[in-house]
Z-matrix of the N, CA and C atoms (Angstrom, degrees):
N
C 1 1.447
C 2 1.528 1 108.57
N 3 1.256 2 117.70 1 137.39
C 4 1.613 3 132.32 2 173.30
C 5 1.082 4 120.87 3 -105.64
N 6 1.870 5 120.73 4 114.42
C 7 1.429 6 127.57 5 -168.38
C 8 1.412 7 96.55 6 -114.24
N 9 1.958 8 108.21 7 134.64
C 10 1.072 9 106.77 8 163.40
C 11 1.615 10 116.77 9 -104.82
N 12 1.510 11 115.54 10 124.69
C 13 1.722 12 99.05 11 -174.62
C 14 1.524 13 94.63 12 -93.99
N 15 1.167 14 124.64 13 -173.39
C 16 1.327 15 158.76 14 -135.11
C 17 1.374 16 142.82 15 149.76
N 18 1.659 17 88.76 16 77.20
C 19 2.232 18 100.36 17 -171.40
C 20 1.794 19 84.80 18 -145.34
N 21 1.995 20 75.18 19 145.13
C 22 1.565 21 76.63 20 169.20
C 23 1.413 22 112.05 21 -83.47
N 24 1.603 23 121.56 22 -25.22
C 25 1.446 24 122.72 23 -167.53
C 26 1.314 25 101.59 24 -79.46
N 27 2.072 26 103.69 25 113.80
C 28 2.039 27 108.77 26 173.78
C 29 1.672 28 83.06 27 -59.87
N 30 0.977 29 146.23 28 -23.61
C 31 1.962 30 112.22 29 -161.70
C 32 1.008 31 84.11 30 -81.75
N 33 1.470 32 163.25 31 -22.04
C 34 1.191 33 137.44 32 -166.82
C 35 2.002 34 103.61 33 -114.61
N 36 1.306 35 107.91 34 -23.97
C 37 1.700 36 109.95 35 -167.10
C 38 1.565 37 99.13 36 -71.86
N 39 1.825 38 117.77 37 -27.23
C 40 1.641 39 109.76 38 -155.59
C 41 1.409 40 98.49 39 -86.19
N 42 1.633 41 105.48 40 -59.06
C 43 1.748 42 104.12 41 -178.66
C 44 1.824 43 122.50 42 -47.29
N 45 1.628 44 98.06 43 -28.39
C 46 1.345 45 91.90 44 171.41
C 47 1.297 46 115.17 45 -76.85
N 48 1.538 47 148.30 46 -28.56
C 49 1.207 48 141.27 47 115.20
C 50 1.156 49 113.98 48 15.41
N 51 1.182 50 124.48 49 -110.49
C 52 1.435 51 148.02 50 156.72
C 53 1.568 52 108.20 51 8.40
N 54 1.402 53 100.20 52 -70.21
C 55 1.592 54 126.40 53 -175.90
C 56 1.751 55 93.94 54 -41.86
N 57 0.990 56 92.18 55 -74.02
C 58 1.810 57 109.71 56 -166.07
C 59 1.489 58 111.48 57 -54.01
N 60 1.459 59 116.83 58 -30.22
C 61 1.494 60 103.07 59 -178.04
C 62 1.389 61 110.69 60 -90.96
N 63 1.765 62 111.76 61 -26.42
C 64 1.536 63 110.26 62 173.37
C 65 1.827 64 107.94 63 -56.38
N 66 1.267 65 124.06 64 -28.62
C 67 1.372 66 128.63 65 -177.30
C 68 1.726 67 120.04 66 -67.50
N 69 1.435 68 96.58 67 -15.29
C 70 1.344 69 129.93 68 174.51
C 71 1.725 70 111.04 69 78.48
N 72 1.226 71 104.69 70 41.47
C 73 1.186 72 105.23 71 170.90
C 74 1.686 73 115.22 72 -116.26
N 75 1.536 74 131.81 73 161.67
C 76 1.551 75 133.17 74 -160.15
C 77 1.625 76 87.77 75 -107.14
N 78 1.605 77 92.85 76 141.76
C 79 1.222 78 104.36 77 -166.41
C 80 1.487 79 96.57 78 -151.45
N 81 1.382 80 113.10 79 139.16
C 82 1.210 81 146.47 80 158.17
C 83 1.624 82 122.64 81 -100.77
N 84 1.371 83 119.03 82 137.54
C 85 1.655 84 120.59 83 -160.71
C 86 1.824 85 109.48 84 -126.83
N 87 1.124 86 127.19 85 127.55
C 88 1.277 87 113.90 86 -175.48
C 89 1.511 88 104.03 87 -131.74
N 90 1.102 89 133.60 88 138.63
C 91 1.434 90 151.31 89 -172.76
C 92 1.479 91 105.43 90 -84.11
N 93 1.001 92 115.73 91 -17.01
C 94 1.811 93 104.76 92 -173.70
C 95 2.130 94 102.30 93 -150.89
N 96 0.865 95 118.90 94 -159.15
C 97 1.253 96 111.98 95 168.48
C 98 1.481 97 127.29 96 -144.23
N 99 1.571 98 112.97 97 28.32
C 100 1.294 99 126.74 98 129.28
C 101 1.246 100 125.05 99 -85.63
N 102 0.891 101 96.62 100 -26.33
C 103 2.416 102 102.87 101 161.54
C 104 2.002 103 96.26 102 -55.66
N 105 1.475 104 83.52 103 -74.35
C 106 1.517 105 84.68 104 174.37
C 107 1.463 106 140.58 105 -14.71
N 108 1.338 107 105.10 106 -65.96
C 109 1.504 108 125.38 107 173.30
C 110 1.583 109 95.55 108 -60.54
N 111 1.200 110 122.54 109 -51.86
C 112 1.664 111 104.80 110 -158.01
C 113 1.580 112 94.70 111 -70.92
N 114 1.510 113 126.47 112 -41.34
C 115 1.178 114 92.37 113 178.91
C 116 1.335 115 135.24 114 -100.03
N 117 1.786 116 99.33 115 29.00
C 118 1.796 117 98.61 116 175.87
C 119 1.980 118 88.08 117 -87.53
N 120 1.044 119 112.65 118 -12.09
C 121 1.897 120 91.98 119 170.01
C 122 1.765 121 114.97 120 -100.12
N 123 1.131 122 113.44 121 25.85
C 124 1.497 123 109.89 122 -170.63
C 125 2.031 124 85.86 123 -133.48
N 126 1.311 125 120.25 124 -61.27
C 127 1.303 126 117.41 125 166.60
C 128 1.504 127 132.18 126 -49.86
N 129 1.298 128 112.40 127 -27.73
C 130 1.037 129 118.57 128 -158.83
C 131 1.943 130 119.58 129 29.61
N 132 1.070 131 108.08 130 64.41
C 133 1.504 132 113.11 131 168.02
C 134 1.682 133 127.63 132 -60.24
N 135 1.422 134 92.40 133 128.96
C 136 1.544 135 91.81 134 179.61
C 137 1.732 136 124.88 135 -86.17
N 138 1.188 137 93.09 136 17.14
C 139 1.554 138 117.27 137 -166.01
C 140 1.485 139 109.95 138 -160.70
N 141 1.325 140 117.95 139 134.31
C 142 1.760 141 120.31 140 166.66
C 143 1.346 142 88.56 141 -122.53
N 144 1.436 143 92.96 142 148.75
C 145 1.998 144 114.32 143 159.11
C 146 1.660 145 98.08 144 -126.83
N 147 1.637 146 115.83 145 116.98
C 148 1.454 147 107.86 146 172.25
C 149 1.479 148 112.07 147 -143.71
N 150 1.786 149 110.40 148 129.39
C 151 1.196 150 108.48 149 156.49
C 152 1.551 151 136.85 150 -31.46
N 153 1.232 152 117.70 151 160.87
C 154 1.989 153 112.79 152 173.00
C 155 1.519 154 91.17 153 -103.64
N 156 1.460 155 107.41 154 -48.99
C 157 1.731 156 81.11 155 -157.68
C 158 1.547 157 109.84 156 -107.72
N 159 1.314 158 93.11 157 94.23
C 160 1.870 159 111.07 158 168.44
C 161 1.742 160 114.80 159 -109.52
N 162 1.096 161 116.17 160 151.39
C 163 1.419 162 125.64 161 -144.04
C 164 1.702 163 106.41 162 -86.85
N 165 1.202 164 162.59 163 127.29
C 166 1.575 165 161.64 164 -136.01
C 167 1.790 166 110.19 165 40.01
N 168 1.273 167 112.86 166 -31.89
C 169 1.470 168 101.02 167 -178.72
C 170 1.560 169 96.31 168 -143.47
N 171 1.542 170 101.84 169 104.70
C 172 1.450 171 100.92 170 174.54
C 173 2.019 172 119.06 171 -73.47
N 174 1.158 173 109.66 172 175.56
C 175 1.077 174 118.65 173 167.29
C 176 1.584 175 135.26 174 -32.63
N 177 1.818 176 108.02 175 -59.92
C 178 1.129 177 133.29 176 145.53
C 179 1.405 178 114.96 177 -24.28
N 180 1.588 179 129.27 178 -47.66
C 181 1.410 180 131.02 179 -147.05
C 182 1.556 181 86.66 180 -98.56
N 183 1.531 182 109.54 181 -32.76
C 184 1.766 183 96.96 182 -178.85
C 185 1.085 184 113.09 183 -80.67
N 186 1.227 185 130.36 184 -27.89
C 187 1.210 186 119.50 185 162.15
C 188 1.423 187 146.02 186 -49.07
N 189 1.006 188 87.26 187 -33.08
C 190 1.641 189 108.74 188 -164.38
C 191 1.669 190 89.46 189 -93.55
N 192 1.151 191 126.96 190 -38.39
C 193 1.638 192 111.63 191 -170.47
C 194 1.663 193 88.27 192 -89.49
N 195 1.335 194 156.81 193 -24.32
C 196 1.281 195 132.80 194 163.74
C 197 1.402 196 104.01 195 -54.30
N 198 1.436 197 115.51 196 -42.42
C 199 1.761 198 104.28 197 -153.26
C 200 1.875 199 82.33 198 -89.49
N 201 0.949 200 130.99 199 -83.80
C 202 1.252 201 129.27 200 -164.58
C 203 2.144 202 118.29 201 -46.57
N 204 1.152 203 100.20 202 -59.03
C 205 1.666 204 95.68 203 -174.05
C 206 1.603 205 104.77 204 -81.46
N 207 1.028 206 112.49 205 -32.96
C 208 1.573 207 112.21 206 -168.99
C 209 1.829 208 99.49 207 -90.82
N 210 1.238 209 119.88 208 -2.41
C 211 1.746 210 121.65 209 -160.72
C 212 1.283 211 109.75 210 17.36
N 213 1.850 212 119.08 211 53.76
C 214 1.196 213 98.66 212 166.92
C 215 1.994 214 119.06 213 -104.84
N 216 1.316 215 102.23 214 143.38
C 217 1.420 216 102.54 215 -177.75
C 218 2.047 217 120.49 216 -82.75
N 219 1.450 218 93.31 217 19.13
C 220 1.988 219 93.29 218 177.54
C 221 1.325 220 113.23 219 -77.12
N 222 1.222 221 95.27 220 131.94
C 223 1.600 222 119.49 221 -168.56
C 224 1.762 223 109.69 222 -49.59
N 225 0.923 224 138.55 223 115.82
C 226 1.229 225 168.31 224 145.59
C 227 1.278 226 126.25 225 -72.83
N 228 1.591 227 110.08 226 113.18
C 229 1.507 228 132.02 227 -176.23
C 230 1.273 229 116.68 228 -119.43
N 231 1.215 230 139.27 229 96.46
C 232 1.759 231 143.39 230 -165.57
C 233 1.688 232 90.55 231 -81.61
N 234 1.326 233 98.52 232 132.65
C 235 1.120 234 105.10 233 157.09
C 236 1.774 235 123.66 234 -132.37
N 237 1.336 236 116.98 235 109.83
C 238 1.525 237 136.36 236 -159.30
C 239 0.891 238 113.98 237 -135.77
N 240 1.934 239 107.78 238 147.21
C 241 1.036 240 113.97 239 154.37
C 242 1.881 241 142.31 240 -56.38
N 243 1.611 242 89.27 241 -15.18
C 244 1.948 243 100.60 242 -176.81
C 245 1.471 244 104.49 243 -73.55
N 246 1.257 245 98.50 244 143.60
C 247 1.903 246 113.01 245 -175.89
C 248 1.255 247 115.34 246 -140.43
N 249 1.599 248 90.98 247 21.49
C 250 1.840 249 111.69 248 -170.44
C 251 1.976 250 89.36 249 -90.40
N 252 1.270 251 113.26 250 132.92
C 253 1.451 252 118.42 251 -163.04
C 254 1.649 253 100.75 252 -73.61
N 255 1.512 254 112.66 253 -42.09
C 256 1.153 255 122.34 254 -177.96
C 257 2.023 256 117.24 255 -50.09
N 258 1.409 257 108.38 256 -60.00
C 259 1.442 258 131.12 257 116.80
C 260 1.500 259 101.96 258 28.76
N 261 1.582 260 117.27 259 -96.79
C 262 0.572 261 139.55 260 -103.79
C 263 1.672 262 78.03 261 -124.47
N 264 1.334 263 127.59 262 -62.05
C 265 1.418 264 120.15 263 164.86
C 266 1.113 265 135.02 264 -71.01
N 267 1.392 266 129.69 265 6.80
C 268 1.471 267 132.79 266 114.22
C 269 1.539 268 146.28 267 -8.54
N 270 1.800 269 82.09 268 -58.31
C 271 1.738 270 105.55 269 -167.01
C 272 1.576 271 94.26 270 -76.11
N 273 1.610 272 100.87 271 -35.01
C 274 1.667 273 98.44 272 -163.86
C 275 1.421 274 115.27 273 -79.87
N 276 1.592 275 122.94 274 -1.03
C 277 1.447 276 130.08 275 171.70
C 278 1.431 277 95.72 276 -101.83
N 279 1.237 278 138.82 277 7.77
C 280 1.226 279 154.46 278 174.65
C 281 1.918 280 91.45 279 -73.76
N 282 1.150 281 110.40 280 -70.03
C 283 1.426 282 121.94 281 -174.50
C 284 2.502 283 99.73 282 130.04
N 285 1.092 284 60.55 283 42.97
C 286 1.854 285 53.49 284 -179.60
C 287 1.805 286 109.85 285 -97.22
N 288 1.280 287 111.34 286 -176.34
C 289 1.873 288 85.26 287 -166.31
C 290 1.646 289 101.42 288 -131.64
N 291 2.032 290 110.86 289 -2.56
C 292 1.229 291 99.82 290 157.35
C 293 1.776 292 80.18 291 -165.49
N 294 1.889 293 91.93 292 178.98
C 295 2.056 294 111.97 293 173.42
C 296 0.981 295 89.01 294 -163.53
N 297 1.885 296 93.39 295 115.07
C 298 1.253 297 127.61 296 152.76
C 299 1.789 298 110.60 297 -76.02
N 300 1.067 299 129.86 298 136.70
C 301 1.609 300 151.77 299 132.48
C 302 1.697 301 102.82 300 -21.18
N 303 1.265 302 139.00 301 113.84
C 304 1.259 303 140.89 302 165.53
C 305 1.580 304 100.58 303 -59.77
N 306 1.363 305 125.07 304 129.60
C 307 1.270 306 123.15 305 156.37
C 308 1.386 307 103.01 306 -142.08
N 309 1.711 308 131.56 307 -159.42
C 310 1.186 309 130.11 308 -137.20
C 311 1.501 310 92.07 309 -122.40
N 312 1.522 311 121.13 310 -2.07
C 313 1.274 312 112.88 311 157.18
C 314 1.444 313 114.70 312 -139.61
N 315 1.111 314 127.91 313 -164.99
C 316 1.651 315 146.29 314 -158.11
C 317 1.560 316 122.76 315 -121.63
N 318 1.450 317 104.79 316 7.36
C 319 1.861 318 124.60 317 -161.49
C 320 1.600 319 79.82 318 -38.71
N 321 1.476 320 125.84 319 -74.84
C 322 1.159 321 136.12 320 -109.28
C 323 1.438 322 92.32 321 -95.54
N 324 1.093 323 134.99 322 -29.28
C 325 1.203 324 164.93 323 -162.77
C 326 1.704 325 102.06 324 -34.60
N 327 1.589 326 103.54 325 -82.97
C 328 1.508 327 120.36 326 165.81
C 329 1.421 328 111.82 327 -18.26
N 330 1.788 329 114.52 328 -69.82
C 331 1.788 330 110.51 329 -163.15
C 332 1.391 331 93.71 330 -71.73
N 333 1.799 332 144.28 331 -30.33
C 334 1.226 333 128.57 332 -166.37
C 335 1.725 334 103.78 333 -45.27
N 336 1.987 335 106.23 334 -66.27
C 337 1.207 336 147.34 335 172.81
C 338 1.599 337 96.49 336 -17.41
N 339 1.461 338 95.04 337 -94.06
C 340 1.572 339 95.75 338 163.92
C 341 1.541 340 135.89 339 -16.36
N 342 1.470 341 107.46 340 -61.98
C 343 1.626 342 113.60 341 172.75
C 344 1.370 343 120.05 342 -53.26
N 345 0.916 344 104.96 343 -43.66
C 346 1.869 345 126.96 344 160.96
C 347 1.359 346 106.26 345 -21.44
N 348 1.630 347 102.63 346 -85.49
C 349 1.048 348 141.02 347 -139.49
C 350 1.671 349 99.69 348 -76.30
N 351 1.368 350 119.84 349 -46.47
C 352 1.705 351 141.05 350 149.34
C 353 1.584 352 108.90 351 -21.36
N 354 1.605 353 94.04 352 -74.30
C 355 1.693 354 113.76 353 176.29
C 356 1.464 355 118.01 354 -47.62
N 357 0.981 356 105.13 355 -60.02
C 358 2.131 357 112.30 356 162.50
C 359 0.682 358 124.20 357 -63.27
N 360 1.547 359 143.36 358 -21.28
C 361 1.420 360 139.50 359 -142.20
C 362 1.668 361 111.41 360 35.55
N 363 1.248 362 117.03 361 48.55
C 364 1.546 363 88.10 362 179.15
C 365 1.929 364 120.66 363 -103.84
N 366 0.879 365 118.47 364 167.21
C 367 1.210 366 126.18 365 -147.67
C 368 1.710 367 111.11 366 -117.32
């Protein structure tokens, strides 16, 4: 399986790195989310993990041009600091397929991944 992350914060973009390849999955990392976009068409990821609040192109904007300009349906997992519900049911009329709570580790990370991955069948 191929994860694309997407945070501007390295304390949070590398360990999730880290996180994801110890899980044994291939992963690609992008600092902003025009990095992003170029390499959700060069990676082709079967999975995104993306911050909302990144700086010229927020979260929202990647979303919406994967799900809307690009019509693509790959499963999408935000992972943020916002815990504002409103926030948060936004993203999910967005078309995203879960939001994790940013915290200082990745416990939960794996079964999200997993559920995903269950839900898609992807391989």
């Amino acid at each position: 399986m191929k994860i694309l992350a997407v945070d501007d914060d390295q304390l949070v973009l590398l360990p999730l790195q880290k996180k994801i390849q110890e899980l044994g999955y291939k992963v690609m990392i992008a600092d902003n989310a025009k990095k992003g976009i170029e390499l959700f068409d060069s990676f082709k990821p079967h999975l995104v993990i993306v911050d909302m609040n990144m700086p010229e192109t927020s979260g929202f904007e990647f979303i919406e041009h994967l799900r809307v300009n690009k019509r693509s349906s790959t499963p999408i997992i935000v992972l943020s600091g916002y815990n504002n519900t409103e926030i948060i049911s936004e993203t999910f009329k967005l078309g995203i397929n879960d939001y994790i709570i940013k915290s200082n580790n990745f416990d939960d990370l794996h079964s999200r991944i997993k559920r995903v991955n269950i839900f898609f069948q992807i391989q």
